[in-house]
C-alpha positions as CSV (number, residue, x, y, z in Angstrom):
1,X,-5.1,5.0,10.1
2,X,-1.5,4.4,8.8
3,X,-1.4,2.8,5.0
4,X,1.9,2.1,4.1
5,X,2.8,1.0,0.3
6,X,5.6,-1.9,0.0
7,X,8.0,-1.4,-2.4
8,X,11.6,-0.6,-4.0
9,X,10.3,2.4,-6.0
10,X,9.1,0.4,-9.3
11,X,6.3,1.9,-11.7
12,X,3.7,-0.6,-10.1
13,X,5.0,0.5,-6.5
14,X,3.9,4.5,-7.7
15,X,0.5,2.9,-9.0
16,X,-0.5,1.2,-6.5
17,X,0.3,4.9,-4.5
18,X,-1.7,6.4,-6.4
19,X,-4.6,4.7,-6.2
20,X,-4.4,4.3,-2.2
21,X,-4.6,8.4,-2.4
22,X,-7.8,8.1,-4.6
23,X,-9.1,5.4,-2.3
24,X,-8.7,7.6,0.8
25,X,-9.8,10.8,-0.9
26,X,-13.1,9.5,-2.3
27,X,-14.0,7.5,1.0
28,X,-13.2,10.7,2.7
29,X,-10.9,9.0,5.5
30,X,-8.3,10.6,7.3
31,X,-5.2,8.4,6.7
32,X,-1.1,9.0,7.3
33,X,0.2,7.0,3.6
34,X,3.7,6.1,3.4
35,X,6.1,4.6,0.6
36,X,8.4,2.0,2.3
37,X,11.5,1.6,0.2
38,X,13.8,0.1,2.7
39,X,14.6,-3.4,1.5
40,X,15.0,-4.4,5.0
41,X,11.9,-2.9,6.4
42,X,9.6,-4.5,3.5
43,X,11.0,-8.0,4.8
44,X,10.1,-7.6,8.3
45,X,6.3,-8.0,6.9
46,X,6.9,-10.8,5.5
47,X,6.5,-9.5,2.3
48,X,8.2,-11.4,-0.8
49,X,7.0,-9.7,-3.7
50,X,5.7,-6.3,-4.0
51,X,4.2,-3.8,-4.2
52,X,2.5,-4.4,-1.1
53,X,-0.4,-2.6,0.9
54,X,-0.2,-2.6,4.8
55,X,-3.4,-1.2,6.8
56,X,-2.5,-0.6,10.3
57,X,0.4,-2.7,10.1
58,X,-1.5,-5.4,9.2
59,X,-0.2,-7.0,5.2
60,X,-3.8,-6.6,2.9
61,X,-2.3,-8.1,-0.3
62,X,1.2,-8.3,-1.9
63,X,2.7,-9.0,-5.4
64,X,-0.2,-7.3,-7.2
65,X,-1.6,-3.6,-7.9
66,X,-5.3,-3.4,-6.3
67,X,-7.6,-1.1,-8.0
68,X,-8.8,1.7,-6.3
69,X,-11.7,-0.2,-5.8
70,X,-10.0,-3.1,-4.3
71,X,-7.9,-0.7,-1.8
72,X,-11.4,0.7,-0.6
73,X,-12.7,-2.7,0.7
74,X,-9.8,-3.0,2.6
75,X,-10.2,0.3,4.2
């Protein structure tokens, strides 16, 4: 499973990292997470307002930080 976290860097952006670790840690998945700053990368997913979580390139939600809850029931 790739997991890849939308964003230019900003405080939410780190959060929302974060809690995608948790997420994967406590399900006990194996998952590749990665922190996709490139402006022009973020806007081939359509993407307007970040951060963003991608699941196997597919866009789960954008323009809000999901609880680490909320990441798990999109895992």
């Amino acid at each position: 499973m790739i997991i890849k976290i939308l964003g230019e860097g900003c405080s939410k952006c780190d959060e929302q990292f974060e809690n995608v670790k948790k997420a994967v840690e406590e399900l006990g998945i194996t998952a590749d997470i990665q922190k996709v700053e490139d402006f022009r990368e973020i806007v081939v997913y359509g993407v307007m307002t970040t951060p963003a979580l991608v699941v196997d390139e597919v866009v789960k939600s954008s323009g809000r930080v999901l609880s680490v809850k909320e990441v798990k029931k999109h895992l």
